[in-house]
N, C-alpha and C positions, 0 to 999 in steps of 0.2 A: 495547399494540401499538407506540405511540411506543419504550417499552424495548426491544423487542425490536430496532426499525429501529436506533435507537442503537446497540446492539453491534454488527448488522450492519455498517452506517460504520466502525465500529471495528477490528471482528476479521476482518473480509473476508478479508485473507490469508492468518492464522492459519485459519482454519476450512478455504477452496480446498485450503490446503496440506495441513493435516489431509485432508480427502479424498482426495487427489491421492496424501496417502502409503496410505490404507489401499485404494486402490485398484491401486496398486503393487503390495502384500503380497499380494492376494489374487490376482494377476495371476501373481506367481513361484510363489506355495504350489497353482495349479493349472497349473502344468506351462508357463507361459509365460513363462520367466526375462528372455530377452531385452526381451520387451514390457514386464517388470514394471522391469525396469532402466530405460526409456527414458521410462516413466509415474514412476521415481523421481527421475531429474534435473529434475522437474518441480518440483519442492519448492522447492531453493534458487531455481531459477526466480523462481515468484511471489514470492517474500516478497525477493529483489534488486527486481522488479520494482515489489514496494508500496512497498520505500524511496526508491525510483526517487521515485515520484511522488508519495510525500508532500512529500519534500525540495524538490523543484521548485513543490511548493503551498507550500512554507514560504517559500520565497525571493518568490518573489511577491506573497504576501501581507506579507511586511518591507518585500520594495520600495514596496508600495502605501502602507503608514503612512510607511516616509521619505519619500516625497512628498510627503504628507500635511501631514508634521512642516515640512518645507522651504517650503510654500506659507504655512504660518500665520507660520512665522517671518520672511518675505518678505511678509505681509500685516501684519506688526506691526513691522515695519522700518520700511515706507514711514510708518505712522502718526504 
């Protein structure tokens, strides 16, 4: 179960997206072109949107250790 969660966390956009596109195809291949075109700009969508918010997690979490880094080196300064 833990495995499975872990990929989830992981692959989240990958999979949405996946979905997102075979729901697309099946959208045009039954006579619904327009809808399946508008379920396909969905794609690059999510997965802009995952890097979105990884990058914003990544920066954050840099920020937190340079602080981090900055407080120790400033507690071994004064020492």
């Amino acid at each position: 179960m833990k495995n499975i969660k872990l990929l989830w966390t992981v692959y989240y956009p990958v999979i949405l997206s996946f979905l997102s596109f075979i729901y697309s195809v099946s959208l045009w291949f039954n006579g619904y072109q327009l809808e399946g075109i508008f379920v396909g700009i969905w794609v690059p969508s999510i997965l802009a949107l995952a890097i979105c918010i990884r990058q914003r997690r990544n920066d954050y979490y840099r920020s937190l250790y340079a602080e981090k880094k900055l407080n120790e080196f400033k507690l071994n300064d004064n020492e």
